[in-house]
C-alpha positions in Angstrom: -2.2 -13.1 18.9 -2.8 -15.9 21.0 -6.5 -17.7 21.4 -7.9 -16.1 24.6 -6.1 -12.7 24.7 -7.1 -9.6 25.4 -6.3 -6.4 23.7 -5.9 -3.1 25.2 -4.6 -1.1 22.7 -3.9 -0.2 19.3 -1.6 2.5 18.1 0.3 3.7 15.2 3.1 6.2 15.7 3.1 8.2 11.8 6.1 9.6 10.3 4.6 10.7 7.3 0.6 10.7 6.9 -1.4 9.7 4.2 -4.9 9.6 2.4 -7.5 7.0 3.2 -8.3 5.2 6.7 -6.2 2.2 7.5 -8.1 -0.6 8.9 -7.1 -3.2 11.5 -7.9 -6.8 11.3 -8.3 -9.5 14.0 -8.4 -13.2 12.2 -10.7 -12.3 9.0 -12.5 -9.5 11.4 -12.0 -5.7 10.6 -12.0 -4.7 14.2 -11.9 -0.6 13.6 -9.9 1.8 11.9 -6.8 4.0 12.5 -6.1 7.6 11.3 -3.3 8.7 8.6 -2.7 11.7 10.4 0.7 12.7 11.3 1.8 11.7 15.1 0.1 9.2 17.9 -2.8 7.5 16.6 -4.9 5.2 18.8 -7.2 2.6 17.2 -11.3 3.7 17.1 -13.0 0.2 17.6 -16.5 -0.4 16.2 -19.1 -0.9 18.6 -19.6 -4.4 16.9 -15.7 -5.3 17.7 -15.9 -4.7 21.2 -16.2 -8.2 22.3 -13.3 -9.1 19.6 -10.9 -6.8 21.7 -12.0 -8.6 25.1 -11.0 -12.2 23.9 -9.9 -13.0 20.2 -11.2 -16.5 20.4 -10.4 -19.9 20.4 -7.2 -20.3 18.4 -4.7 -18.3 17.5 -5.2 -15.2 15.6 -2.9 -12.5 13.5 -3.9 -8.4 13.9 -2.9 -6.8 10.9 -3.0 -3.5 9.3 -3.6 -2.8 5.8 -1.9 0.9 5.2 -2.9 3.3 2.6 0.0 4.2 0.3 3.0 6.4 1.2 1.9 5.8 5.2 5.2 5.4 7.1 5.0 4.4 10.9 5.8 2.1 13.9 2.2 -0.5 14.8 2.1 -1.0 18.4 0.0 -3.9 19.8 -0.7 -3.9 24.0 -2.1 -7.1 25.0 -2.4 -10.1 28.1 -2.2 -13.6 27.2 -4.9 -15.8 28.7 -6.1 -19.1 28.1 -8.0 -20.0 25.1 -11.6 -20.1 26.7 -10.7 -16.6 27.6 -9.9 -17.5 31.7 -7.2 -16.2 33.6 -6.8 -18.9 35.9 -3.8 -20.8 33.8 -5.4 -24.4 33.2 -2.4 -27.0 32.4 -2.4 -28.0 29.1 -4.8 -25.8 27.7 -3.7 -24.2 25.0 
């Protein structure tokens, strides 16, 4: 993701559920969980990882997802670029 974004949502679509709670990680920050259960699935953000979703820092960061075994779905990330301090006001050369 890139520094300064916003995320909006989270959601796995599941094929084929699973055992255990998936967790989703923003840079080295587990930001909540997702279920295993069968269907749509959106992401439950910790209280602590609010601020995370709002702006994802500085520099650039990668979301992933660490599945439990046998989980088969489609990871769908919603978010809207912004500079790197977070402002939406593009700034040339900024990023």
């Amino acid at each position: 993701l890139p520094a300064g974004a916003i995320i909006h949502r989270v959601q796995a679509y599941m094929t084929t559920g699973a055992v255990g709670t998936p967790n989703v990680v923003v840079g080295s920050t587990t930001i909540g969980t997702l279920s295993t259960a069968q269907g749509l699935n959106d992401l439950t953000v910790t209280a602590a990882n609010v601020g995370t979703m709002a702006n994802v820092g500085l520099v650039d960061v990668a979301l992933t997802y660490t599945p439990t075994a046998a989980t088969v779905g489609v990871l769908s990330v919603e978010y809207t670029v912004r500079n790197s301090d977070g402002a939406a006001n593009p700034t040339p050369f900024q990023n």
